[in-house]
N, CA, C and O atoms as a GROMACS GRO file, in nm:
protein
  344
    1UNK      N    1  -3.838  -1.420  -4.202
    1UNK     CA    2  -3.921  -1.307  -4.165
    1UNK      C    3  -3.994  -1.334  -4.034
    1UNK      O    4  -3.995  -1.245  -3.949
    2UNK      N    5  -4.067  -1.472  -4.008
    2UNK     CA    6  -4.149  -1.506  -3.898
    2UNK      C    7  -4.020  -1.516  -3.776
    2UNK      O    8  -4.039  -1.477  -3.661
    3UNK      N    9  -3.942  -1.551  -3.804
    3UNK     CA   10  -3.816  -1.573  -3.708
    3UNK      C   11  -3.812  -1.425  -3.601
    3UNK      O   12  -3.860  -1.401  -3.491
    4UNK      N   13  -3.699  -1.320  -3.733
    4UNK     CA   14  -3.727  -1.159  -3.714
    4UNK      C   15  -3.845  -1.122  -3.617
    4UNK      O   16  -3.827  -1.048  -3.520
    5UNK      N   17  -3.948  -1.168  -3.645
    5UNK     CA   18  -4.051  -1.034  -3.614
    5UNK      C   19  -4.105  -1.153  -3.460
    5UNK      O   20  -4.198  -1.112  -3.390
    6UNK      N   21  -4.048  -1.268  -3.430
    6UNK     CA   22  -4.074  -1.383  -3.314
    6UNK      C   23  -3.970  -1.311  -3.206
    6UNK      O   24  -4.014  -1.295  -3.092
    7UNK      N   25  -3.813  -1.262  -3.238
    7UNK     CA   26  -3.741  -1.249  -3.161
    7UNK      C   27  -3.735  -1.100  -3.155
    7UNK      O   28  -3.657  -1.068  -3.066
    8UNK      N   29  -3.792  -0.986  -3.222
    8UNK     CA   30  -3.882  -0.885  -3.172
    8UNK      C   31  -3.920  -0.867  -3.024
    8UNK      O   32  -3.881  -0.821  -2.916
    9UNK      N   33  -4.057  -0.954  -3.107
    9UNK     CA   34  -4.162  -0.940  -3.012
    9UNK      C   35  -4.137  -1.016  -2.832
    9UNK      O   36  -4.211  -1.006  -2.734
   10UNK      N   37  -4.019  -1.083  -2.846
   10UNK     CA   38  -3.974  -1.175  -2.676
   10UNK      C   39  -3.859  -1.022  -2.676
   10UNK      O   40  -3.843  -0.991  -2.558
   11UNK      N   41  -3.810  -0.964  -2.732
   11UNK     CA   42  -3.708  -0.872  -2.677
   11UNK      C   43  -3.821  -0.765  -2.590
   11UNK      O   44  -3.836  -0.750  -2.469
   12UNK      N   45  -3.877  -0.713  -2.682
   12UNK     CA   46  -4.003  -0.626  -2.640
   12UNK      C   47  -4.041  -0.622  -2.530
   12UNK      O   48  -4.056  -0.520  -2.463
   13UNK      N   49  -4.082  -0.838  -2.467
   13UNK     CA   50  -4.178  -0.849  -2.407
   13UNK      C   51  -4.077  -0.888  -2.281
   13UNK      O   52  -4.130  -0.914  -2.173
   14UNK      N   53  -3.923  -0.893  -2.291
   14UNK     CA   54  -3.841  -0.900  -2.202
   14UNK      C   55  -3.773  -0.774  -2.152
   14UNK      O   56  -3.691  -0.769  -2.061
   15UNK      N   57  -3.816  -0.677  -2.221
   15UNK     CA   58  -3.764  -0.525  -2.196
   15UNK      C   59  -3.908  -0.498  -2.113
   15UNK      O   60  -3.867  -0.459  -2.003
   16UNK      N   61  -4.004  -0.497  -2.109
   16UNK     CA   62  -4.136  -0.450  -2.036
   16UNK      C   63  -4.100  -0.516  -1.911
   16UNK      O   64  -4.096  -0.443  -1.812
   17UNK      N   65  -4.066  -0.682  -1.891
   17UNK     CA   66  -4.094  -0.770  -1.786
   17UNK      C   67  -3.970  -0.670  -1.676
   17UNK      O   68  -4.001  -0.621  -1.567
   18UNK      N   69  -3.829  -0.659  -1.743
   18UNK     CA   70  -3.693  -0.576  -1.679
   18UNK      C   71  -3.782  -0.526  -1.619
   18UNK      O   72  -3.821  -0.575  -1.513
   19UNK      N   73  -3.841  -0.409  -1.676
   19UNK     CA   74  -3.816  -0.263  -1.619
   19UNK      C   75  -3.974  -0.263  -1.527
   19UNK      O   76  -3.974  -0.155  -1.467
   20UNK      N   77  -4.073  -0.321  -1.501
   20UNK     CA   78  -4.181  -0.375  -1.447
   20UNK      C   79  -4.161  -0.391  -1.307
   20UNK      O   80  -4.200  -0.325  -1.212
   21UNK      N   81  -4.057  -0.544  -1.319
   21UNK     CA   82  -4.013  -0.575  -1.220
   21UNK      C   83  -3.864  -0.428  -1.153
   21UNK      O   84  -3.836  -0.381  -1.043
   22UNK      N   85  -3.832  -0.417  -1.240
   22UNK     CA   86  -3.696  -0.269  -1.191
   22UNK      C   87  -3.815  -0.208  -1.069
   22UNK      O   88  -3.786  -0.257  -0.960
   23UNK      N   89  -3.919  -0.131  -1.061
   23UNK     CA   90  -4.002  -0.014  -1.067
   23UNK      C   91  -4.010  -0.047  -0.892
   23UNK      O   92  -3.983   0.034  -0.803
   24UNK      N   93  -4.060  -0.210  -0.871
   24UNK     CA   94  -4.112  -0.173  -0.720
   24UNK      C   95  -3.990  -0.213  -0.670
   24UNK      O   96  -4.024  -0.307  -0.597
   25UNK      N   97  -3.877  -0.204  -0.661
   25UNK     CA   98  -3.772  -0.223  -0.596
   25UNK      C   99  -3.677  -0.043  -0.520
   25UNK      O  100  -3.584  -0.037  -0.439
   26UNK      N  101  -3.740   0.056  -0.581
   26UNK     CA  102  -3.693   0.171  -0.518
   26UNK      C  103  -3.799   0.179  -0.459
   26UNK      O  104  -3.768   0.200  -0.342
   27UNK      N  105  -3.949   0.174  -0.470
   27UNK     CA  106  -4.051   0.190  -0.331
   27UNK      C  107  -4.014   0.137  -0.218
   27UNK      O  108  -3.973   0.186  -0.113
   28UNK      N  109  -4.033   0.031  -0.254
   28UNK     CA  110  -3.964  -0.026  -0.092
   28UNK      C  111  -3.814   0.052  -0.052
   28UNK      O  112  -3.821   0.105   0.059
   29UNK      N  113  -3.714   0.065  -0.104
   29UNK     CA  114  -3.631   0.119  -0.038
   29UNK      C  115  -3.671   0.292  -0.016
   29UNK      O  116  -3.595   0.355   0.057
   30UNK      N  117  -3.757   0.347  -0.061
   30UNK     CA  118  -3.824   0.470  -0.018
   30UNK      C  119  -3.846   0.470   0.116
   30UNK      O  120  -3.791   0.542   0.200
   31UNK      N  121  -3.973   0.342   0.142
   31UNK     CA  122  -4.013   0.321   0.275
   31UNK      C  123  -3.927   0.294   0.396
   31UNK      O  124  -3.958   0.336   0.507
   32UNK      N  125  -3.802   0.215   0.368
   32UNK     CA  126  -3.639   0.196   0.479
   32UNK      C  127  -3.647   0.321   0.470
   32UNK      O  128  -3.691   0.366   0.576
   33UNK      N  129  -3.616   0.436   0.359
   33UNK     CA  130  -3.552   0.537   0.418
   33UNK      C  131  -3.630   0.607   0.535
   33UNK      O  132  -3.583   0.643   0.643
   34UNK      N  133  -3.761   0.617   0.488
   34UNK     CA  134  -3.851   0.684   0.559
   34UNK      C  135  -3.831   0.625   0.744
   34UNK      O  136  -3.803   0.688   0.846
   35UNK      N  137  -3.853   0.521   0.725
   35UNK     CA  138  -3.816   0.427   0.833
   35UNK      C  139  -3.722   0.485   0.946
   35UNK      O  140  -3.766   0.524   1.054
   36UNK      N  141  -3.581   0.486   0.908
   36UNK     CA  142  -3.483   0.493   0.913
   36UNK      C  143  -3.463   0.646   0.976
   36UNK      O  144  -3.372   0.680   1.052
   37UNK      N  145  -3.553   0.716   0.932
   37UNK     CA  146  -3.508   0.864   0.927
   37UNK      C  147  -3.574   0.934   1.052
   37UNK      O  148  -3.554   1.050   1.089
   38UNK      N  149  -3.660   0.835   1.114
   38UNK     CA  150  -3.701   0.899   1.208
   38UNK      C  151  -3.667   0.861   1.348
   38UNK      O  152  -3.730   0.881   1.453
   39UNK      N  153  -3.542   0.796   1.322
   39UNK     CA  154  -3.425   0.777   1.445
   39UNK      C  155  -3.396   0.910   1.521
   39UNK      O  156  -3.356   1.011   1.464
   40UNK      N  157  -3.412   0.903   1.618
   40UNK     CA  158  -3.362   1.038   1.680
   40UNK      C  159  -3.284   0.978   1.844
   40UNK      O  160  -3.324   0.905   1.935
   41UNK      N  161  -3.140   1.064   1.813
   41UNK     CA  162  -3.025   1.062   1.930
   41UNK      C  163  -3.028   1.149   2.003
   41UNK      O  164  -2.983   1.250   1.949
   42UNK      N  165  -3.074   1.174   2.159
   42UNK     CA  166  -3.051   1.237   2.241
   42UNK      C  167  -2.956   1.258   2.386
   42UNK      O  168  -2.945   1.152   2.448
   43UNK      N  169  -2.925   1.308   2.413
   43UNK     CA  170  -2.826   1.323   2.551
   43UNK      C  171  -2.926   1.278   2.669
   43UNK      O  172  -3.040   1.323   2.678
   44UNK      N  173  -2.867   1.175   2.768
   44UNK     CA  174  -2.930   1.173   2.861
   44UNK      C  175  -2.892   1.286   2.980
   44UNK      O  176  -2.977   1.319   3.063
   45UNK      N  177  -2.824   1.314   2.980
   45UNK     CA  178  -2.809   1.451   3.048
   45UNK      C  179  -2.899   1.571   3.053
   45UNK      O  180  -2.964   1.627   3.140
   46UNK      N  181  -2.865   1.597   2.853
   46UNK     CA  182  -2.925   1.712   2.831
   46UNK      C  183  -3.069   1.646   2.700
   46UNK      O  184  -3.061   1.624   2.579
   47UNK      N  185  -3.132   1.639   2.752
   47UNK     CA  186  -3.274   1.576   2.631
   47UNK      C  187  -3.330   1.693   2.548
   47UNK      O  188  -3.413   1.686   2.457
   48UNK      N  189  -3.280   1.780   2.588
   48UNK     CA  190  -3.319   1.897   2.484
   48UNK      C  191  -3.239   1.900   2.320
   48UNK      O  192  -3.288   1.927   2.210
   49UNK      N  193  -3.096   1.858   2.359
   49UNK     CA  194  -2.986   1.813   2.219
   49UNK      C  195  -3.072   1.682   2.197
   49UNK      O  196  -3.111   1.588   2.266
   50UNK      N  197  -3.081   1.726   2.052
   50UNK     CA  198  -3.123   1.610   1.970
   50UNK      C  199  -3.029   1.595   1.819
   50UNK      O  200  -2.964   1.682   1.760
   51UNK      N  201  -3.045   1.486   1.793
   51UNK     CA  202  -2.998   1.422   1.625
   51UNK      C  203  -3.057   1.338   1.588
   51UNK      O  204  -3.122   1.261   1.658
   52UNK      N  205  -3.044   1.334   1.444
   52UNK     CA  206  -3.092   1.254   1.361
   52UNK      C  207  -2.958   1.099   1.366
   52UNK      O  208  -2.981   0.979   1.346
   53UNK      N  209  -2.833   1.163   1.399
   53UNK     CA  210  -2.729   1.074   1.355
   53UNK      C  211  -2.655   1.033   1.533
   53UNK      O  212  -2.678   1.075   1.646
   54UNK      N  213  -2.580   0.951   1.486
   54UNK     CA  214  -2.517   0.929   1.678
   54UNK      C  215  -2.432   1.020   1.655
   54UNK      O  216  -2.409   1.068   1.544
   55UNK      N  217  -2.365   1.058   1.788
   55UNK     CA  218  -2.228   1.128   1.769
   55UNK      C  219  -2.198   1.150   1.997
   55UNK      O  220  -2.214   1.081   2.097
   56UNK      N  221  -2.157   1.270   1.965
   56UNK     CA  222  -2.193   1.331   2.120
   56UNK      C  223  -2.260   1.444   2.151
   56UNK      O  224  -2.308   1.525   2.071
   57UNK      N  225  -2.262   1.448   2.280
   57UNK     CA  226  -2.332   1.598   2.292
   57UNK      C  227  -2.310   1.695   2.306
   57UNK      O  228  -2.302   1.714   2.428
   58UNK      N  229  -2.282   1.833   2.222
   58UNK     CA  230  -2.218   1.941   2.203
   58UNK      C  231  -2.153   1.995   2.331
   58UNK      O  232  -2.039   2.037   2.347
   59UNK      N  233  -2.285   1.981   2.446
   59UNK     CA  234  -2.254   2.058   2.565
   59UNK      C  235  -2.179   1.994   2.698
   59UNK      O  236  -2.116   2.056   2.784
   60UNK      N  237  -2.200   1.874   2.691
   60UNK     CA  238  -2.109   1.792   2.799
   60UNK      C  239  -2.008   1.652   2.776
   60UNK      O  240  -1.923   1.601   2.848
   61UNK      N  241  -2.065   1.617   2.631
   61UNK     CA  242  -1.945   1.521   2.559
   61UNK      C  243  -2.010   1.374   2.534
   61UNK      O  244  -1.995   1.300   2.437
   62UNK      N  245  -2.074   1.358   2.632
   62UNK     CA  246  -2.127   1.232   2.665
   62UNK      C  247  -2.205   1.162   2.535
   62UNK      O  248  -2.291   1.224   2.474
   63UNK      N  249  -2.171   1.044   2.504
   63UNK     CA  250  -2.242   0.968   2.415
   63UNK      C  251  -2.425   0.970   2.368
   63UNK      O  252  -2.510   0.932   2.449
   64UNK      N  253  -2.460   1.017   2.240
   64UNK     CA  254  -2.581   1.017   2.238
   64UNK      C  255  -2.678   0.854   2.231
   64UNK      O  256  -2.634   0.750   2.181
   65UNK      N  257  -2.755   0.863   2.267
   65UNK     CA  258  -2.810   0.761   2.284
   65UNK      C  259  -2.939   0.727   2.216
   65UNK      O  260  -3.023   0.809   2.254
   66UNK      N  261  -2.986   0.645   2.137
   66UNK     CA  262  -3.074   0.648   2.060
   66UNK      C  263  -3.242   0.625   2.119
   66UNK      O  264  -3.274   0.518   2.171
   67UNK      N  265  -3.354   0.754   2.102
   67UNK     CA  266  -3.456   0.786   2.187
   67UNK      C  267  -3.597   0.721   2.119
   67UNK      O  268  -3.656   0.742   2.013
   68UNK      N  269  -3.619   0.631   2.234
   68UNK     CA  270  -3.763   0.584   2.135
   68UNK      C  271  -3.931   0.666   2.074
   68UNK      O  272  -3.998   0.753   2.128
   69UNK      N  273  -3.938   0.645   2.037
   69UNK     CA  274  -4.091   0.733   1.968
   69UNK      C  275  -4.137   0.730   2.083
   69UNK      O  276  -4.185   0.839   2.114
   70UNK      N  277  -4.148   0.610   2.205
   70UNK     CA  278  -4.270   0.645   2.330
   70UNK      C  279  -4.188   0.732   2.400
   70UNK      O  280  -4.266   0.805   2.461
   71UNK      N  281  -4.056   0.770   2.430
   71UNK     CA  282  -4.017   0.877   2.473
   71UNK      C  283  -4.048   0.998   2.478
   71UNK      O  284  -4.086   1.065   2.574
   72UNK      N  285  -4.025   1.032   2.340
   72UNK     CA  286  -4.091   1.119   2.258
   72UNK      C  287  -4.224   1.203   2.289
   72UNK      O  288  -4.259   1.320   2.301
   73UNK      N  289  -4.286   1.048   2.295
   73UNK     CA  290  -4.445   1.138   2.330
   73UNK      C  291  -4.468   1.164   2.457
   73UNK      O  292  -4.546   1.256   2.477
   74UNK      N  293  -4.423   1.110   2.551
   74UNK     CA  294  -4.417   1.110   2.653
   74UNK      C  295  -4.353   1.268   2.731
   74UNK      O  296  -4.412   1.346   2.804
   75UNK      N  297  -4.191   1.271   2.670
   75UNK     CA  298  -4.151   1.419   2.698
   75UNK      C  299  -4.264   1.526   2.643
   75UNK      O  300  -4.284   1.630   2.706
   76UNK      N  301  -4.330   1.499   2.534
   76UNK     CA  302  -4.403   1.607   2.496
   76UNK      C  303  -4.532   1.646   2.567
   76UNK      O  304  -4.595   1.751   2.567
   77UNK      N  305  -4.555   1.506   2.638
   77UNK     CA  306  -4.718   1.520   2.699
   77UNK      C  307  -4.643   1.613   2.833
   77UNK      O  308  -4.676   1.729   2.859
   78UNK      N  309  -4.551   1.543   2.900
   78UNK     CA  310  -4.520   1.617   3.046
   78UNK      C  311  -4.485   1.767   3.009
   78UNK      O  312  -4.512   1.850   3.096
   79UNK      N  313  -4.402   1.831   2.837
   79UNK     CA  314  -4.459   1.967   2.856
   79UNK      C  315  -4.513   2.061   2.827
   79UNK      O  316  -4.491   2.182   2.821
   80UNK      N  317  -4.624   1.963   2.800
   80UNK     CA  318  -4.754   2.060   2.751
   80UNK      C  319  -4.846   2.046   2.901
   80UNK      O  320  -4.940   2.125   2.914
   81UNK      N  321  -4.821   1.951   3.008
   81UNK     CA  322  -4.887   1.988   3.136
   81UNK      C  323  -4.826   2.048   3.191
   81UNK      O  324  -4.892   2.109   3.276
   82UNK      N  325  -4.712   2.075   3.194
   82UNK     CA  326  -4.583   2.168   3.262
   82UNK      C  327  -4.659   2.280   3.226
   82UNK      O  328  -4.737   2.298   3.319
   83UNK      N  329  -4.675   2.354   3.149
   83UNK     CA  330  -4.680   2.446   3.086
   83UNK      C  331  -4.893   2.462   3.083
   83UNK      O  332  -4.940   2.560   3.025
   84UNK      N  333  -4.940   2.412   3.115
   84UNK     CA  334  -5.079   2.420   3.131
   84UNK      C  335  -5.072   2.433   3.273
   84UNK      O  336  -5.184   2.468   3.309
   85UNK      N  337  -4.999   2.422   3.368
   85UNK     CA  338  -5.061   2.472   3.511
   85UNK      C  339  -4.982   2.615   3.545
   85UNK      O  340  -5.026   2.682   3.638
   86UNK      N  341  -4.855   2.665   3.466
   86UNK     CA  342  -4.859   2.801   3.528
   86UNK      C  343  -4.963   2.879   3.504
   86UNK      O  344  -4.969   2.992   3.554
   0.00000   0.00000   0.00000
């Protein structure tokens, strides 16, 4: 009976430890995705075509090229002053 209710209680306490440890192993891969997702491919030609994925550029063919976040802010600051002096 003490045996029974010994190898219970380690199944129990080895089914909690699994699935405990299971739990933070998709957070973190949440955070890669998140990561990951805010890759963005643009044409140096045309910087207006953008992607999330590589490929080419619809309008002249040319290889997309992968655009950094300071890019980014950067194109956006020049046109919001573009656009503040007409």
């Amino acid at each position: 009976m003490k045996k029974s209710i010994l190898v219970i209680v380690l199944a129990v306490f080895t089914a909690i430890t699994f699935f405990a440890c299971n739990n933070a192993t998709p957070k973190s891969a949440a955070v890669e995705t998140t990561t990951t997702a805010k890759q963005v491919y643009t044409c140096t030609m045309h910087p207006e075509v953008r992607s999330d994925k590589p490929g080419n550029c619809p309008k002249c063919g040319m290889k997309l090229v992968l655009m950094d976040t300071s890019d980014t802010t950067q194109m956006h600051n020049q046109s919001d002053s573009t656009h503040m002096m007409k």
